[in-house]
Structure formats: structure tokens, C-alpha cells
N, C-alpha and C positions, 0 to 999 in steps of 0.2 A: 504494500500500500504506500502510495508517494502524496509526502505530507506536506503544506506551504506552511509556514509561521505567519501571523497573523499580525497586521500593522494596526494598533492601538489609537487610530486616529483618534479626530477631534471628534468628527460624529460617533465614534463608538464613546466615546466619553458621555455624549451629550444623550444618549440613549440610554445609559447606566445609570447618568447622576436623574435624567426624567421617570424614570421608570421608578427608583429607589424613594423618590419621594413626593409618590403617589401614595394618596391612601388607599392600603390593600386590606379588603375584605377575603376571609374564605369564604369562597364558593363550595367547595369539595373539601373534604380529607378522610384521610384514611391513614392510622398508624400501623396497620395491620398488628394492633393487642387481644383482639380476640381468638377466639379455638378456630375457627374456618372464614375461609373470602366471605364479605357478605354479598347480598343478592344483587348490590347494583352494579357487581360486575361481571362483562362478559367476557368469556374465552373467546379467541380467536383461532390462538394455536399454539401448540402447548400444552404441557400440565400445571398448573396455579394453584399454587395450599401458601398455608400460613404456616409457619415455621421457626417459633423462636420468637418473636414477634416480630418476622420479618415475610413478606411475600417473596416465594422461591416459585423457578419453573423449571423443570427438568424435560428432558423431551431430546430426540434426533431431529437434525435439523438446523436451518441458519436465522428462521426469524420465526418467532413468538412473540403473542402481544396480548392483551388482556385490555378490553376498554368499559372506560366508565359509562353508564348509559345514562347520563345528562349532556343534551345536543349544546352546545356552545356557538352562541351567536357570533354575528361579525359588527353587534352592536355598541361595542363597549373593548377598550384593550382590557387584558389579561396576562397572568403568568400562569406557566406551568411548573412546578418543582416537587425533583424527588430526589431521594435521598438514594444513592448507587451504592449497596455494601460489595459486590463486585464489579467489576470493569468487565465489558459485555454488554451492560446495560444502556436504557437509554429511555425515553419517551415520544411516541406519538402522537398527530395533533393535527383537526381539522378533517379527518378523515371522515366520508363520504355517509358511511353506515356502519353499526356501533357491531356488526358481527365478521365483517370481513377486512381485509387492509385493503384498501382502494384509494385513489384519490388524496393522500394522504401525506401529512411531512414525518420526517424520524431525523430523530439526532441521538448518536448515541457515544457513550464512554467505549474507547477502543485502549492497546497496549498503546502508551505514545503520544496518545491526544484524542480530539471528534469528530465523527463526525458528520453531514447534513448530509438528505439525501431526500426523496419524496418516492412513495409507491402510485404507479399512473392508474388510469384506470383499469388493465388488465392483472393488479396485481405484480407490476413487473415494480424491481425496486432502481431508482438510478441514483447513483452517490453523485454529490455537487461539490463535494470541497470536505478533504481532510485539512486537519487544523494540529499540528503538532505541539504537545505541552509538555515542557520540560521536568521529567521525577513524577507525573500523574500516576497517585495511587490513592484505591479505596479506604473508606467508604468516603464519595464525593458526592457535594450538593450539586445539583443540575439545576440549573433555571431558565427558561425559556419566557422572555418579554415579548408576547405578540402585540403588534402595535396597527390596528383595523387602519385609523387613519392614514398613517405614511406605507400601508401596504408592506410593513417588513418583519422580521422578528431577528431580537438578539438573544445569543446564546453565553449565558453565563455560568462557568464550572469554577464553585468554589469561590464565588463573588469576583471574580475573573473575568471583564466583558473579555471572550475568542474571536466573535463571528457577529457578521450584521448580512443579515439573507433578506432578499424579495419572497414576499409569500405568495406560494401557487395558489394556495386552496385559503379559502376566507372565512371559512366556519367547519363544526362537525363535530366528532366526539374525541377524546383525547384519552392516554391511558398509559401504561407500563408497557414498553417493548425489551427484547433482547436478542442481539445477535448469536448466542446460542445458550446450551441448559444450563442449571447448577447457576444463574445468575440470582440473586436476591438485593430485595429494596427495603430501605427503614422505614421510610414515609411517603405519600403520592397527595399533594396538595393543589388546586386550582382559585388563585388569587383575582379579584378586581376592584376595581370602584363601585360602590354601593350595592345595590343589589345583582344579584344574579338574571338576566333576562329568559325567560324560557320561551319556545316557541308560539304555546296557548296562550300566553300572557302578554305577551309582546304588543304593546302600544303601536299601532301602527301611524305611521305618520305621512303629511303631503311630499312622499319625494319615492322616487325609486327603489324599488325592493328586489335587486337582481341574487339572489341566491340560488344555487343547484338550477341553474335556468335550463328544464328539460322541453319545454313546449312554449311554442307561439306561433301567432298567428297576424292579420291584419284587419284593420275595419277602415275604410273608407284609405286616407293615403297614410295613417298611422299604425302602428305596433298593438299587438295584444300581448301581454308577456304572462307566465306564471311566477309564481313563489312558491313551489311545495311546502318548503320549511314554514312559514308562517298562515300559510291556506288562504292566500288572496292573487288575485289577477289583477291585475294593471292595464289602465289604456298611456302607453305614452306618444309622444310625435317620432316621423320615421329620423329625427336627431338628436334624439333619448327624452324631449322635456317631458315633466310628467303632466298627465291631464287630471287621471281621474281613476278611483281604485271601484276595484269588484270585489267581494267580500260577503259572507252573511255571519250573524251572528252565535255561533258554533266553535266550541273550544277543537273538538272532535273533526275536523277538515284535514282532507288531501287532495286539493289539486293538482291535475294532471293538463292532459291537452282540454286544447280551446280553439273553437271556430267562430264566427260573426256571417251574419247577413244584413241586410239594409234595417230589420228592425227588432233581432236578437242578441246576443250572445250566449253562446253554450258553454260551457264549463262542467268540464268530468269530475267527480267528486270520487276518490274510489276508498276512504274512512266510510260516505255515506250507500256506497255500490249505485251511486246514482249520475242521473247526468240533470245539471243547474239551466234554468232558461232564464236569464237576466232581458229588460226592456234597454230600450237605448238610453235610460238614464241611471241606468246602472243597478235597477229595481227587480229585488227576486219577481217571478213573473208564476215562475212553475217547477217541478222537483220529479223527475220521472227514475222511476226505479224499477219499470217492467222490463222484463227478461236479462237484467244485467247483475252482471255474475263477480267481474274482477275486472272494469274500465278503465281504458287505458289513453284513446285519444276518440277525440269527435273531427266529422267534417261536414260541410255542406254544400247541396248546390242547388239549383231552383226551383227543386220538390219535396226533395226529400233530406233526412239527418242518416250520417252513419258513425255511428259508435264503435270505437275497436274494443272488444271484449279478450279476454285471455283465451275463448275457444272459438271466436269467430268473429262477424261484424252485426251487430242488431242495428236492425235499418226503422225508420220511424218517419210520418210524412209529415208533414206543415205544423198540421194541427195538434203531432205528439202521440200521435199512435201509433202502435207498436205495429210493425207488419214482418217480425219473425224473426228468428238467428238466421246468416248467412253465412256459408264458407265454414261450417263448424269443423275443424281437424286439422287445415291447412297449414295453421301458424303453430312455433314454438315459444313465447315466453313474444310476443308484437310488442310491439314501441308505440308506434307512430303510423298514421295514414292521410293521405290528401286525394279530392277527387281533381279529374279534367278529363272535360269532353264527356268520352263514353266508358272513361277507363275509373277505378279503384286501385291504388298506388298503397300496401300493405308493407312496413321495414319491417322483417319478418328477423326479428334481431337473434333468437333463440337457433334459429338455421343462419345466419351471415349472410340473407340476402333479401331483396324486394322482389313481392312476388307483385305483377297486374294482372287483375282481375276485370270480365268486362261486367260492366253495370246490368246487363238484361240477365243474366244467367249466373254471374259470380263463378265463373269458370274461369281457371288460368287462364289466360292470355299471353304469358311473358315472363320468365324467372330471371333477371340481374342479379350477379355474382363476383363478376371482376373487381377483385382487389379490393373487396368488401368484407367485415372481421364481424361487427357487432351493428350492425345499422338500428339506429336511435330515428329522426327524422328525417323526412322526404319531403320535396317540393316540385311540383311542376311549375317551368318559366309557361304562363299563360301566350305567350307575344311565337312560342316556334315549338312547344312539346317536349323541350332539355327537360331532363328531370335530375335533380342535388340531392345527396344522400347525407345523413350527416352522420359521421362514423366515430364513435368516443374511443372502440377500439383499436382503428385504424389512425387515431386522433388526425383526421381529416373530413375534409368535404370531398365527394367521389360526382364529378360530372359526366354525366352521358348524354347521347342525342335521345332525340323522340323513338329511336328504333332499340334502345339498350345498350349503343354500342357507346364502349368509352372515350370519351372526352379528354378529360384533365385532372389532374388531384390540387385541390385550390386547399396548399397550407403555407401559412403567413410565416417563416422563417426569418423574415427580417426584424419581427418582436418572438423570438424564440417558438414560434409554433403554438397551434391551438395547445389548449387546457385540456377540455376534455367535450366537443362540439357534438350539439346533441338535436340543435333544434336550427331548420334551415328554412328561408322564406323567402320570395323571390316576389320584388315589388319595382314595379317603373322597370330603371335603371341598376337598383343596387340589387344584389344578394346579398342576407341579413343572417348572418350565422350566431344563434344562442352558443355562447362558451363557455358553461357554466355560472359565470358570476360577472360577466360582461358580454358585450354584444357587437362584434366584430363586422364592419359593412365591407361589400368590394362591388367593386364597378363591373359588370359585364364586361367582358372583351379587352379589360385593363389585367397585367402581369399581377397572379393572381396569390404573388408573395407577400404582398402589401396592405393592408387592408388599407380602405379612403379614409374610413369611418370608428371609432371605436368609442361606446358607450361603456363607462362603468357603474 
């Protein structure tokens, strides 16, 4: 492993001295003094007992993790601190979902020094920067200052500012990791300012709410966006300003996809197994819950609604009645669906590919495959039948013509490449790529490294 020593600038100063005299509430702790783990935490991977009064993980293997299941907003900074009685160890943070490593940062205590790294959305781990410390040995305080506003976090071993990192991912669940068994921790503590924010309680406010951004859609020449994490929809302009929120009154919400026409909005609830009919003033309207099972996206076009279900597509006309399951078998674990013309555009993400479906019969039409991993969203360009795939595990956009055949891979390498893009939209001029916590524009027919546009 090839280590840099770390230059103590002035900004790592000014990160140290702001962070140290914030007032820090706990949010979390845990001494691990009782006889067994308690219930709020989850295994990932690994074995996890209490031990002495220390948490121990024993296990084959290179990474173990255990997360807390309290979701940590991007509303407020934060620290994370744990106490390492071995070197191995280390903490994870901001990760996606509190059962898997996804999406997610890791900094951990190695022989030597630390060090940062992030798990993509396939689980794949990429190291960003060893950090060499001279005489590092156990047991060491870890502290991790996540900073929402400047987008960064520092990495503090032993009140030691090492590292000043960009943060990929903006929220999620955090927790004890290690790079292999026989690692043990004294304490796992999560610090901030005032109170802790939870996702049902989260005050919501007039400005944009770009988190886990898996679906959107358009009304008129603006943006529909979601928020899973906090269970509201958003209308903003297609230059991110905000207009106007979607929302009901429900601790209990999970938003999913969202469609519009000239006097709805649909919104998939899949906490309520339902799909939401909102008026153009942003007023619940109606709450349809027939034949839906496990919702996942909506579309529409100038008759009819089509809901994507986890076993098919339930189709419903104007007025909200149901007229059946479609396609029940064809999909594995679907994402996302868009209609055009006479076709049904299915990102069949569980098989790694889009299947089209034609509208009279719901019979194949067309299976797209190339160079497709996990397809999330799909878009047809209205204006010539391209169709944009948005691929989290391909961590690209995949372009094809009207006939399947491939196009281009549109990823932005000149700001380090997508996040994790999940939701694609093709309006006018721009292509509007959801990436998860920001919203990346590109021009049609413009070098498609660059985004024009970028909403955070």
C-alpha cells in the first residue's frame, strides 16, 4: 500500500479549530457495556458480539460492517467517533441502506496510517488516498467531521486533523466497519448541533430537497423530482429554482416514480402500496390502491395510467379504474418505465436490460442489453425515438436510437463521473440526469463529458 503524508494546511486547521467548537450533542452511543449488541444494530457482514465490553467481529474475509439503523440526514453537520482497540478498524458513513455497503464512505485505521475510500453502488470498494502516521498504534480515537454545507469531511485520528475529503454521498446510515476479523471497538458515538433530524420529522422547508434522487419526471417546461428519504415531491424550474412541494400529511410515506399531465400529478407511494392523484395545485385529489402489490414507477399518456408493479404493469384509464395486471412474469426486481407512441419502455433492472412492450397487447417488442449492468431509469427523446437509460450500475447514461441500436455512453468525467444516475429525462434541448443528490443537464449533440447544467 503506497502512503502520501498529509500537508496540515491552513484549511485543515480551520476545519479542526470549527468543528471543535461547535456545540456537540449525542445523537447515538453505544459503549458496548452490556451482555449482547443491542437491536439497533444491523449486521452486514461478519460476526458482531460484545466482548469485554468491547464490540468484536470475527469472520473470513476483507470487509465487515455493522450499521446503526438511525438514517442521518444531510440537514445538519455531524461527527462520527469510535474508539479502535485494534488497527483494522475503521467507520462507515452515509451509506445508501442500513443492510448492505452501497453507496457509501469508509475510513479506516490500517498498519502505518488511513485510510478513505467509498463503496459504489455495486458494492465494489475504491480506496482514494492513504494517509501515513508516524508510531500509529491502538487503541485510537477516530473522528470523522462531516461538514453538509462545504460538501467535505475531515478525518481526525487521535485529535490529529490527517485528511480533508469531498463527500460523494450526503446522507445514510453510519456504523463500525473493518478490514478484517478479530478487530474490536471501545465506543461508537454520533455527535451534532441540537437535535437529531429524522426522516418523519423533518420540517420540511421552501427550497430543494435533492436526496437518493431515484425518479423524475416533467410538467409543463419544469422538473418533477422525488425525495424518498423524507416522502415528498417537488415541482422545480428546468434551472433547479424551487416552485412548489407535493406532500401529504403521513409520517408513514415512500415515494417512488412520478408522472404529470395537463391536470394531475401521480405519485407512487409504495409504504402506502398505493398510487397518489394530486390537482395542479398540489391538492390530494385521490389514493388508488387496487391491484397494486409493490409500486415502483407511474407513466402516462392520453388515456390511460400505467403503474410499474414488482410483477407487472397495472394499467388504469382517466377516470382511475382499474383495467387489470399487464405483463405479469416478465420483469425481475423493475425500476422505472416511460411511455411513447405505441411502445411501453420497462428498465427491467433485476435482468440488466429494457424490455419494449407494445401498448395493444403488452407483448415484447424489443429487449436492449448492450453495455447495460442495473438499468434504474429510461426516457424516450419525444422530437426522433432515442431512448436514455440511466444505469447506477454501469454508473452511466447508455444512448440508443429509436431501433435499440447503441448510440453513446454520456458520463461526465471532467467533474469525476456520475455518482450513482438513476433517473433520466429528456426535455427541449437538455437531457436531465437524476444523480442521486444532484441533477446533472447536457445538451443534445454537445461532447457529452461535460454537463451545461448542474443542480445541487
Amino acid at each position: 500500500m503506497r502512503f502520501v503524508t498529509p500537508l496540515l494546511i491552513g484549511l485543515f486547521a480551520f476545519v479542526t479549530l470549527h468543528a471543535q467548537s461547535t456545540d456537540e450533542n449525542v445523537w447515538l452511543e453505544d459503549d458496548f457495556t452490556q451482555e449482547a449488541l443491542g437491536s439497533q444494530w444491523t449486521t452486514v457482514s461478519g460476526t458482531w458480539s460484545v466482548d469485554g465490553e468491547r464490540a468484536k467481529v470475527v469472520g473470513g474475509g476483507e470487509r465487515f460492517a455493522m450499521l446503526y439503523d438511525k438514517y442521518v440526514m444531510y440537514s445538519k453537520p455531524f461527527v462520527i467517533e469510535a474508539v479502535v482497540s485494534a488497527l483494522g478498524g475503521g467507520v462507515v458513513f452515509n451509506t445508501e441502506h442500513k443492510d448492505k455497503l452501497m453507496n457509501s464512505h469508509v475510513v479506516r485505521l490500517v498498519e502505518g496510517g488511513v485510510t478513505l475510500g467509498y463503496m459504489d453502488f455495486m458494492g465494489e470498494y475504491f480506496e482514494t488516498r492513504a494517509i501515513a502516521i508516524k508510531d500509529l498504534a491502538a487503541p485510537v480515537t477516530l473522528r470523522v467531521y462531516v461538514d453538509i454545507k462545504n460538501g467535505s469531511f475531515s478525518v481526525l485520528v487521535n485529535e490529529r486533523n490527517v485528511a480533508l475529503e469531498e463527500l460523494r454521498f450526503n446522507s445514510g446510515y453510519c456504523g463500525l466497519y473493518a478490514g478484517n476479523g478479530h478487530v474490536t471497538f471501545d465506543r461508537f458515538r454520533l455527535l451534532g448541533e441540537g437535535s437529531m433530524d429524522t426522516p418523519g420529522f423533518f420540517i420540511k422547508s421552501n427550497r430543494r430537497q435533492l436526496d437518493n434522487l431515484s425518479y423524475m419526471a416533467h410538467r409543463d417546461d419544469g422538473l418533477l423530482i422525488v425525495s424518498p428519504v423524507i416522502g415528498i415531491a417537488q415541482r422545480i424550474t428546468s434551472v433547479g429554482t424551487y416552485v412548489s412541494e407535493i406532500s401529504v400529511d403521513d409520517e408513514n410515506v415512500c415515494f417512488r416514480g412520478i408522472a404529470a399531465d395537463s391536470e394531475h400529478s401521480y405519485v407512487v407511494d409504495a409504504a402506502a402500496k398505493a398510487l397518489r392523484v394530486f390537482d395542479t395545485q398540489d391538492r390530494i385529489q385521490k389514493v388508488i390502491t387496487a391491484d397494486l402489490e409493490d409500486p415502483r414507477d407511474v407513466a402516462v399518456d392520453d388515456s390511460r395510467i400505467y403503474v410499474l408493479d414488482k410483477s407487472g404493469i397495472v394499467v388504469f384509464d382517466k377516470q382511475l379504474n382499474s383495467l387489470g395486471r399487464k405483463a405479469a412474469g416478465l420483469f425481475l426486481d423493475p425500476k422505472g418505465l416511460t411511455v411513447h407512441g405505441d411502445k411501453i419502455y420497462v428498465a427491467d433492472f433485476g435482468n440488466g436490460q429494457v424490455q419494449v412492450l407494445d401498448k395493444s397487447g403488452f407483448d415484447v417488442d424489443q429487449v436492449i442489453k448492450d453495455q447495460l449492468l442495473k438499468p434504474w431509469g429510461v426516457a424516450v427523446d419525444p422530437s426522433n425515438g432515442d431512448i436514455y437509460v440511466a444505469d447506477p450500475g454501469a454508473v452511466a447514461v447508455l444512448h440508443y436510437d429509436d431501433g435499440g441500436g447503441f448510440v453513446e455512453r454520456i458520463d461526465p468525467i471532467t467533474i469525476r463521473g456520475f455518482i450513482s444516475p438513476r433517473a433520466v429525462l429528456v426535455l427541449g434541448s437538455m437531457i436531465y440526469v437524476g444523480d442521486f443528490d444532484r441533477i446533472l443537464g447536457f445538451k443534445k449533440g454537445v461532447l457529452t463529458i461535460r454537463p451545461s447544467l448542474r443542480i445541487n
